[in-house]
C-alpha positions as CSV (number, residue, x, y, z in Angstrom):
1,X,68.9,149.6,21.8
2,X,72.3,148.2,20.0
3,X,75.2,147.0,22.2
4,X,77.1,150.5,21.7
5,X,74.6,152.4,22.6
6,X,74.4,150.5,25.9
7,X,77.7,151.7,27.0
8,X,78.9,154.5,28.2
9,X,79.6,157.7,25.8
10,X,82.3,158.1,23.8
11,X,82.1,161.7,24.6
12,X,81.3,163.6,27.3
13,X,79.5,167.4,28.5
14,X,82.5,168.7,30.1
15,X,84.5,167.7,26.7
16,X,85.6,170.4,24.8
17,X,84.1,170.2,21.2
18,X,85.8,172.3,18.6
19,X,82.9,172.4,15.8
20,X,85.1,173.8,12.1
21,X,82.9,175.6,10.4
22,X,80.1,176.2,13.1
23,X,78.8,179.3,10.9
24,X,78.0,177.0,8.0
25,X,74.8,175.1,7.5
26,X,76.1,171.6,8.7
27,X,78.1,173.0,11.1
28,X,75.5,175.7,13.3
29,X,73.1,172.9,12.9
30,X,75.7,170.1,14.9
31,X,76.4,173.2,17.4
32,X,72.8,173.2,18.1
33,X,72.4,169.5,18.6
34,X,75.3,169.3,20.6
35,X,74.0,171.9,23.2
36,X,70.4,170.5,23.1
37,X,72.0,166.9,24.3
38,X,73.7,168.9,27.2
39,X,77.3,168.8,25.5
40,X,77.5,173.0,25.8
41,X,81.5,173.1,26.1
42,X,81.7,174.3,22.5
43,X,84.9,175.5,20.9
44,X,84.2,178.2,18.4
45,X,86.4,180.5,16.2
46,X,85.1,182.7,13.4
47,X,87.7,183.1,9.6
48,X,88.7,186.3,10.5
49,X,89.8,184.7,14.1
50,X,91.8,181.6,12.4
51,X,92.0,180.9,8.9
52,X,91.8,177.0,8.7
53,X,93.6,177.5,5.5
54,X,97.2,178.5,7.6
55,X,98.4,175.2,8.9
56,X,101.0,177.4,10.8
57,X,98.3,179.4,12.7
58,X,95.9,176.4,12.8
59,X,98.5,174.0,14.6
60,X,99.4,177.1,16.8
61,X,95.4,177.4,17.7
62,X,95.0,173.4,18.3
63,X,98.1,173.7,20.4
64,X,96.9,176.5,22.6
65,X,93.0,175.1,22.8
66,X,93.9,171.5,23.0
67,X,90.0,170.4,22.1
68,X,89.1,166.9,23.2
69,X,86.6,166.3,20.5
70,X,86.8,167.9,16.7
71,X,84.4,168.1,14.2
72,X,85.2,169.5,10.7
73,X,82.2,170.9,9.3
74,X,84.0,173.6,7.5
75,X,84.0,173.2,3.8
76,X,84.4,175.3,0.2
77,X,81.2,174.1,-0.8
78,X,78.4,175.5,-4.0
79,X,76.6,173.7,-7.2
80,X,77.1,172.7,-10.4
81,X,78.2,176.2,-11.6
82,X,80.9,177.1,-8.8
83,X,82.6,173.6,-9.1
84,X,82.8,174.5,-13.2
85,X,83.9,177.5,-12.7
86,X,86.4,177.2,-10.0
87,X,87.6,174.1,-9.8
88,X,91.6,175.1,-8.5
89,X,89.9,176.4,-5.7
90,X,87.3,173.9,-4.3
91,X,90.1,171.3,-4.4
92,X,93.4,173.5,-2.8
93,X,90.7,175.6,0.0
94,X,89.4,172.0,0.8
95,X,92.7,170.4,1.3
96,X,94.3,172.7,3.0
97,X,92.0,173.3,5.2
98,X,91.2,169.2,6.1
99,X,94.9,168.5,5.8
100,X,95.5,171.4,8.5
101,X,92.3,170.8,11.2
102,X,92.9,166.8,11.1
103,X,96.6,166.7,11.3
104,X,96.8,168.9,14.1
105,X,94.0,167.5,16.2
106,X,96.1,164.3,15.6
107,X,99.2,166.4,16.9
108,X,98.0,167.5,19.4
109,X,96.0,164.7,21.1
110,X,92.6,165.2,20.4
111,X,90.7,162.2,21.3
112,X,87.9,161.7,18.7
113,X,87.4,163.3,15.6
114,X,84.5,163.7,12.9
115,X,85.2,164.7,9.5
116,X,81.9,165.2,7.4
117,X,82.1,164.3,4.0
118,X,79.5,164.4,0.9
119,X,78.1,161.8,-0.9
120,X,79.8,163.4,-4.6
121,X,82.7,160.9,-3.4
122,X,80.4,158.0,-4.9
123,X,81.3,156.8,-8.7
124,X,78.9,158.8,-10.8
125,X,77.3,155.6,-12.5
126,X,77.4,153.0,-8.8
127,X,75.1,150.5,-7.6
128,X,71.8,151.9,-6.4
129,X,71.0,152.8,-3.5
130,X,75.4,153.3,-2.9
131,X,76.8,151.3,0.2
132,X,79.9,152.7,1.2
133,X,81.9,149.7,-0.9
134,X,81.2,151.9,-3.6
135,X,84.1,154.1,-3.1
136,X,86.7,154.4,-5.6
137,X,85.1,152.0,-8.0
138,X,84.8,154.1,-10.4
139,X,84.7,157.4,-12.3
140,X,83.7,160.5,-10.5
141,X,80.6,162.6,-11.6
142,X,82.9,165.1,-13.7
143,X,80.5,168.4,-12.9
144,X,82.2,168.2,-9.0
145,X,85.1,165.6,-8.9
146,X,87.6,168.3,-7.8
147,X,85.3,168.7,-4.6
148,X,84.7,165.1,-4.5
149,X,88.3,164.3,-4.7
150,X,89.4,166.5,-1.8
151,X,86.3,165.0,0.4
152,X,88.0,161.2,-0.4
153,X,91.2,162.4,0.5
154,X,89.9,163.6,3.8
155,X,88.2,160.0,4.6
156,X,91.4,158.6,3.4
157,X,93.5,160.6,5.7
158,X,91.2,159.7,8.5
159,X,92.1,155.7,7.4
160,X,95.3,156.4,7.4
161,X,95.9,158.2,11.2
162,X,93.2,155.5,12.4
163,X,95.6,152.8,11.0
164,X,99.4,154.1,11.6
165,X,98.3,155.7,14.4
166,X,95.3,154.5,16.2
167,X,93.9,158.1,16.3
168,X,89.9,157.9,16.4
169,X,88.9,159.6,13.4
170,X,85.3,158.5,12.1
171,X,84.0,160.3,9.0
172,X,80.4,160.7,7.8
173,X,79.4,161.1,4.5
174,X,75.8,163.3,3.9
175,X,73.3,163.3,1.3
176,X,72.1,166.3,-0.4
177,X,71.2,168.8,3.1
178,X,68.5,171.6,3.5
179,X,67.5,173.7,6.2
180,X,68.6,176.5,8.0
181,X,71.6,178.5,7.1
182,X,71.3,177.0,3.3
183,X,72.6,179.4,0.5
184,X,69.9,180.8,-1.9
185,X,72.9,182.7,-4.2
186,X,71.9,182.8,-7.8
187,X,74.7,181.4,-9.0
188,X,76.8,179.5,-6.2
189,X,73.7,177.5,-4.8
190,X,72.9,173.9,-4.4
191,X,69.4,172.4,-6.6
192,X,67.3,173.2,-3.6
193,X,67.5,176.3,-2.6
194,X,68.3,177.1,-6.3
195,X,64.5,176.2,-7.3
196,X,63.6,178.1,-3.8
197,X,64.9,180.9,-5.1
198,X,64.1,180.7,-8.9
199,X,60.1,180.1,-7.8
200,X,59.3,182.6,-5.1
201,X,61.0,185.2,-8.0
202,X,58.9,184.0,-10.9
203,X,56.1,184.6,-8.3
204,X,56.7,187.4,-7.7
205,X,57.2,188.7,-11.0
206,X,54.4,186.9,-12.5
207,X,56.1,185.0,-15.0
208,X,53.9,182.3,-16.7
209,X,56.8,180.0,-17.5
210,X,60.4,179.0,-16.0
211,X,62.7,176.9,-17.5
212,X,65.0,174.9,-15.1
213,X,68.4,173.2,-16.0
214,X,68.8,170.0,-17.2
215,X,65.9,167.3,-17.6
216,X,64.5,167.0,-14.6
217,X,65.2,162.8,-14.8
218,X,68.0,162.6,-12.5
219,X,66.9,161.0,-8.9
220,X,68.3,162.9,-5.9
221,X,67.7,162.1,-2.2
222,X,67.2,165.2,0.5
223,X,68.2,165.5,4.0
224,X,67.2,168.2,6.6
225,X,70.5,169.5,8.2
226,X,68.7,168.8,11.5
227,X,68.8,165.2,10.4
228,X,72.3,165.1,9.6
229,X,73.3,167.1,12.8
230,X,71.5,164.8,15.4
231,X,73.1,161.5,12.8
232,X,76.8,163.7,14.4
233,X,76.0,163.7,17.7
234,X,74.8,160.1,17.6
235,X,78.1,158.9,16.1
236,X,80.1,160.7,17.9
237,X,78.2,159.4,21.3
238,X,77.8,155.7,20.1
239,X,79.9,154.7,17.0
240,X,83.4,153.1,18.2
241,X,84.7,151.4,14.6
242,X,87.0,149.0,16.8
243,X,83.7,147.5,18.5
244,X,83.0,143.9,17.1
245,X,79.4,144.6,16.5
246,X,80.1,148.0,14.4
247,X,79.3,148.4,11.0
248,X,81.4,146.5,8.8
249,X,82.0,146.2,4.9
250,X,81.0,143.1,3.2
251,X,85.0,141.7,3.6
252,X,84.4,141.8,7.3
253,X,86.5,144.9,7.8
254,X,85.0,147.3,10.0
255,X,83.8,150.7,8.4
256,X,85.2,153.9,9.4
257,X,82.9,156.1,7.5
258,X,78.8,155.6,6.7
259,X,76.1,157.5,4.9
260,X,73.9,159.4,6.4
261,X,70.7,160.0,4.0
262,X,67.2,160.0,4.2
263,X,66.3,156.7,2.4
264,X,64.2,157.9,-0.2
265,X,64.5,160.1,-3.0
266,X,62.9,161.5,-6.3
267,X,63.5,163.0,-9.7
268,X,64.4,166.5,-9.8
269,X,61.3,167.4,-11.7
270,X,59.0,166.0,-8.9
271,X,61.4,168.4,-6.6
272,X,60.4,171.2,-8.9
273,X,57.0,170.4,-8.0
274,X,56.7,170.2,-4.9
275,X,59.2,173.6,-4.6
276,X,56.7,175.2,-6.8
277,X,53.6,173.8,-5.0
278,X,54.7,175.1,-1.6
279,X,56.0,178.3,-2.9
280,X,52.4,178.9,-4.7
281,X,53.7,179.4,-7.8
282,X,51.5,177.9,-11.0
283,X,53.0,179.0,-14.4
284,X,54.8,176.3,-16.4
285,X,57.9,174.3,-15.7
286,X,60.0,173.6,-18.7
287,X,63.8,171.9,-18.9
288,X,66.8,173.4,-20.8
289,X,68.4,169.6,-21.8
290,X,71.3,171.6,-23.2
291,X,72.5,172.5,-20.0
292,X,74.3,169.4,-17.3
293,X,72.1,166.9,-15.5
294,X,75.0,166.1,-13.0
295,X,75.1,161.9,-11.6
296,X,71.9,160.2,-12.9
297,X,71.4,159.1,-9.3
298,X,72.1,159.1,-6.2
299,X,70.6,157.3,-3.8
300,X,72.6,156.3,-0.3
301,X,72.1,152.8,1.6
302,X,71.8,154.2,4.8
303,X,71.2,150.7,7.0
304,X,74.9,150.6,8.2
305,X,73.8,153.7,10.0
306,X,70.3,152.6,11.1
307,X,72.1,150.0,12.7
308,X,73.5,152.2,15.4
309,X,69.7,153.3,16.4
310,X,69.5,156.5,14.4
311,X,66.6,157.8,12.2
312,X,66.1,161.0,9.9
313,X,62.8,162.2,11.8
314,X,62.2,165.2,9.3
315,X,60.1,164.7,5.8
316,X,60.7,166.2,2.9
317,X,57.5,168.2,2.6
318,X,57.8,169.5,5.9
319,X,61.2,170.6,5.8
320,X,60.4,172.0,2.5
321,X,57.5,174.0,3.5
322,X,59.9,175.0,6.8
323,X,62.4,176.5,4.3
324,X,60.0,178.1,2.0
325,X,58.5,179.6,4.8
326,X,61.4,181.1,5.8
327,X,62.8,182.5,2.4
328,X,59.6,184.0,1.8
329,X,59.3,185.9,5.0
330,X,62.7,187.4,4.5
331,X,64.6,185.5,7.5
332,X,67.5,184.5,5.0
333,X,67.5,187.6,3.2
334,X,71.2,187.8,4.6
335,X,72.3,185.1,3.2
336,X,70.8,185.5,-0.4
């Protein structure tokens, strides 16, 4: 047990826990942590209730609910494709809508807030595995910097407050997440559930071949939302940036935002396989090299985490066979 953990909790069950974006993967995943660790005070309000896009209706909201705890899970979030294609509205939607939920939980007293970022904010050629140093040393991974850029500005903005104002913002930034809630749209989806998708169809239709995007070379590392959700709570419970035995970057100043990741990862091609493997399908794999490979790697340094006491719990096969188990039964058939 660290020092932190040792003392008492940073938050508390009666708090009241405003979760943006508690619909979303990352975000119905934290909701369900938090109320499995007793902390069942949740704040809740659907897009057709508040549009975190309003600052005017979303200070008005913060006002009225005066949440002691926030955590901004919502997000404009999709693949390759929907950050090509749409790249004016991943970057305003996601400003607007961190600007809006942090400023006002600032405003209006909140005492602790979590913003949960992405590891695209990482230079698309860093060191491997990427320790949070990394940021802003170079060029972004040009297939989703107008996503990435919005996500920096949100840590940044968390900085700042933390530093003007002593406001206790603490920001995580993910690997690549799975799991429940994921997105299997055909064009708008993330690698995963993309292959999910592709494979159970090519199954289906008995197709002897499929041809993927890309290579297949690049490395990526894979996280069960469940993970990353329990990683949250953890933070939010034990992880108090102003402690002298928190993490700190390698000038000694202490770190206000840390990966969360699963410590391994693989080429996209072994993900393929394994996708295809628990999916049953057997027909050939091939790669379309004319089409993007994204970030050659990316691969997060997690100990700055590990350090506080937490540890992903879930593998990647048996997540993976979880999900596939699911899609193919029909139990996401809403959200295909």
């Amino acid at each position: 047990m660290t020092v932190m953990e040792s003392l008492r909790p940073l938050i508390q069950p009666s708090d009241r826990i405003f979760v943006a974006g508690h619909r979303g993967m990352a975000g119905s995943a934290i909701c369900r942590s938090l109320l499995r660790q007793g902390y069942g005070n949740l704040l809740t309000v659907t897009r057709s209730e508040l549009d975190l896009t309003d600052s005017a209706a979303v200070g008005s909201w913060f006002s009225h609910q005066r949440p002691d705890v926030v955590v901004l899970a919502a997000a404009k979030v999709g693949g390759i494709l929907a950050n090509a294609t749409y790249p004016a509205d991943f970057l305003l939607e996601n400003l607007k809508i961190q600007n809006n939920v942090i400023e006002s939980a600032w405003r209006c007293s909140a005492r602790r807030l979590l913003f949960l970022g992405s590891s695209c904010i990482y230079p698309k050629f860093a060191t491997q595995p990427i320790r949070e140093e990394e940021l802003l040393q170079g060029g972004l991974e040009p297939t989703n910097e107008w996503y990435a850029i919005a996500k920096i500005t949100g840590i940044k903005l968390c900085e700042a407050l933390r530093q003007q104002h002593g406001f206790d913002a603490i920001s995580l930034m993910p690997t690549n997440l799975y799991g429940p809630g994921d997105n299997y749209h055909p064009q708008n989806s993330h690698v995963l559930p993309a292959l999910i998708r592709r494979f159970h169809e090519a199954k289906m239709r008995g197709m002897s071949s499929l041809t993927c995007w890309g290579s297949g070379t690049p490395r990526r590392e894979f996280l069960h939302v469940d993970d990353l959700a329990d990683a949250a709570v953890h933070c939010l419970r034990c992880w108090d940036p102003s402690q002298a035995d928190s993490p700190r970057r390698t000038d000694g100043q202490p770190l206000t935002f840390l990966n969360v990741g699963s410590g391994t990862d693989l080429t996209i091609a072994e993900l393929a396989g394994l996708v295809a493997d628990a999916v049953g399908y057997g027909g050939e794999i091939q790669w379309d090299t004319s089409k993007p490979d994204g970030t050659p790697r990316k691969w997060l340094d997690v100990s700055r985490l590990t350090q506080l006491g937490w540890q992903p719990r879930i593998s990647l096969q048996d997540g993976l066979r979880q999900v596939v188990q699911a899609f193919t039964s029909g139990e996401v058939e809403q959200r295909l």
